[in-house]
C-alpha positions in Angstrom: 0.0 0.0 0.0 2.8 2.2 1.0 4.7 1.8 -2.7 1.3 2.5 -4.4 0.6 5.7 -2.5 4.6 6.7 -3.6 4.2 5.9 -6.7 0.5 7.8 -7.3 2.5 11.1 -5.5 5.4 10.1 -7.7 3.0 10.7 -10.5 1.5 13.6 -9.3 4.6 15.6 -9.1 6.0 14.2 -12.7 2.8 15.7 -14.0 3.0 18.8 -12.4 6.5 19.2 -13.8 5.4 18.2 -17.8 2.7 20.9 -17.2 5.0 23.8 -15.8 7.7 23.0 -18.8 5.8 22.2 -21.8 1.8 22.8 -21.3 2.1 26.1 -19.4 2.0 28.9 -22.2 3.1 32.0 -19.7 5.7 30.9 -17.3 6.8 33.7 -15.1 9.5 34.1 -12.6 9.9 34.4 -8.6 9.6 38.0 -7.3 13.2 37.1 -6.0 15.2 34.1 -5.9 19.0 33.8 -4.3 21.6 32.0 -2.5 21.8 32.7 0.8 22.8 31.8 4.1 20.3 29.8 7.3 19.4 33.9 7.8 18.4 34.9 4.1 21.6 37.1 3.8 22.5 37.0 0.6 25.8 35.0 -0.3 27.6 33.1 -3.5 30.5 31.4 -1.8 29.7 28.7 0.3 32.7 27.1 2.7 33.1 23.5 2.4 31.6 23.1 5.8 28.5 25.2 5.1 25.1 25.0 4.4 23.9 27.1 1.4 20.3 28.0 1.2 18.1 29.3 -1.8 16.0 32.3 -0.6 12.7 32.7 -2.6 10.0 35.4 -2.9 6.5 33.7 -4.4 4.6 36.0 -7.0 1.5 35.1 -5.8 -0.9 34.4 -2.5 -2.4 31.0 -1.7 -1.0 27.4 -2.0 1.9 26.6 -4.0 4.1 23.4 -4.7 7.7 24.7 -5.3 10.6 22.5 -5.7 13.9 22.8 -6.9 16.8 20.8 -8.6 20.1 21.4 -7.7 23.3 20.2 -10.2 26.7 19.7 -8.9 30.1 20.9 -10.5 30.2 17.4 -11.8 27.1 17.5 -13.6 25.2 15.2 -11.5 21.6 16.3 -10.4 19.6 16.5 -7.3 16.2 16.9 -6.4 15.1 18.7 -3.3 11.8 16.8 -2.9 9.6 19.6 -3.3 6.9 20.6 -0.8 3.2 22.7 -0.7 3.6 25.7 0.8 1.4 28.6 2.1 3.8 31.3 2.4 5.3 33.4 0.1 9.1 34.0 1.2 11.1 30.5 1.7 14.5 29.6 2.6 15.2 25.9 1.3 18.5 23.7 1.3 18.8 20.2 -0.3 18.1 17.8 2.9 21.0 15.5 2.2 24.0 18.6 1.7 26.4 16.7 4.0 26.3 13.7 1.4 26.1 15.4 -1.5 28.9 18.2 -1.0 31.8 19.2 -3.3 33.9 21.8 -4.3 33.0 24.3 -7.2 30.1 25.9 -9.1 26.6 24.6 -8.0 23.5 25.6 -10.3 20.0 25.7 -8.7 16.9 25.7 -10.9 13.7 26.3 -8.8 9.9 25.9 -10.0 6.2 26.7 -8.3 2.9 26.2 -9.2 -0.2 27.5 -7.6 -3.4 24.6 -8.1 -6.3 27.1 -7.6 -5.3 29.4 -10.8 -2.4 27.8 -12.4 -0.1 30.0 -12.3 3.8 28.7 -12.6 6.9 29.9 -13.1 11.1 29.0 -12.5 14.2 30.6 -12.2 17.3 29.1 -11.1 20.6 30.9 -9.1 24.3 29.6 -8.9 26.6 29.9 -5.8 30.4 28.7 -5.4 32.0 25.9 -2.6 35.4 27.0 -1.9 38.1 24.8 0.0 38.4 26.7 3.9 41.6 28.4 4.4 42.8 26.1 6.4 43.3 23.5 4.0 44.8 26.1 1.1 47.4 27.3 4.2 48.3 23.5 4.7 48.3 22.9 0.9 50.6 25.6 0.4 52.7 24.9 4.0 53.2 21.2 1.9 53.7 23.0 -1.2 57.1 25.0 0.1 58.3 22.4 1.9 59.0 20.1 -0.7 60.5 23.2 -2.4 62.8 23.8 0.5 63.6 20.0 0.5 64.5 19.7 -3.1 66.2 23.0 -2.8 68.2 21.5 0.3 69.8 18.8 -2.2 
C-alpha cells in the first residue's frame, strides 16, 4: 500500500512538472530568488563546511508546490523533494547537503505552481563551494616544503 501511495504522488509531481515546462503557455518568474545563508543574507560562496540556502519570494498568495533541482560541479543532479507551501518568502536547502557536497560551481533551478489558478513559473541561481583556508594554508605549507627540501639537495 505504501509503494502505491509513492508511486500515485510520484506521478503527481512528474505531471505537475510536464505541465510547468511544456503545457504552461506563460511561465513567469519568482519576485526574487538567491543564495543565501540559514538567515536569508545574501551569499555566493559557500565554505566546504557550510550549508547554502536558496531564498525565494513567491509571486502570488495561496498554495503553492515549489521545488527545486540542484546540479553539482560534476554534472550530476539533485532533487530537493519539493513541498506545498502557504507562504510566500522561503529559505530551502537540499536535505542531504552533508552527502552530497563538493567543491566548485553549483546551479539551482527552482519551480512553483499555484493549483487554484495555475499559475507557474522558474528561475534558477548559482553559488560557489570554496576549500576553507585552512586546507589552502596547509596545501601551500606542503607546497614549500617540498620546495625547500629539493632545494636543500
Amino acid at each position: 500500500m505504501l509503494v502505491i501511495n509513492e508511486m500515485k504522488l510520484l506521478l503527481k509531481i512528474l505531471a505537475i512538472i510536464f505541465f510547468i515546462l511544456y503545457v504552461s503557455p506563460c511561465m513567469a518568474v519568482f519576485e526574487y530568488l538567491y543564495t543565501s545563508d540559514i538567515s536569508g543574507n545574501p551569499k555566493s560562496e559557500f565554505g566546504i563546511e557550510e550549508t547554502p540556502y536558496i531564498h525565494l519570494m513567491l509571486p502570488g498568495e495561496g498554495s503553492a508546490f515549489v521545488a527545486s533541482w540542484w546540479l553539482s560541479p560534476d554534472i550530476v543532479s539533485y532533487f530537493d523533494g519539493g513541498r506545498v507551501s502557504d507562504q510566500r518568502e522561503l529559505i530551502i536547502s537540499i536535505t542531504n547537503w552533508n552527502e552530497i557536497k563538493e567543491i566548485g560551481r553549483w546551479n539551482i533551478n527552482a519551480l512553483y505552481f499555484f493549483p487554484d489558478n495555475g499559475d507557474t513559473g522558474s528561475s534558477s541561481a548559482f553559488f560557489y563551494v570554496v576549500p576553507e583556508i585552512s586546507t589552502i594554508i596547509s596545501f601551500l605549507a606542503c607546497v614549500f616544503l617540498l620546495v625547500f627540501k629539493n632545494f636543500l639537495r
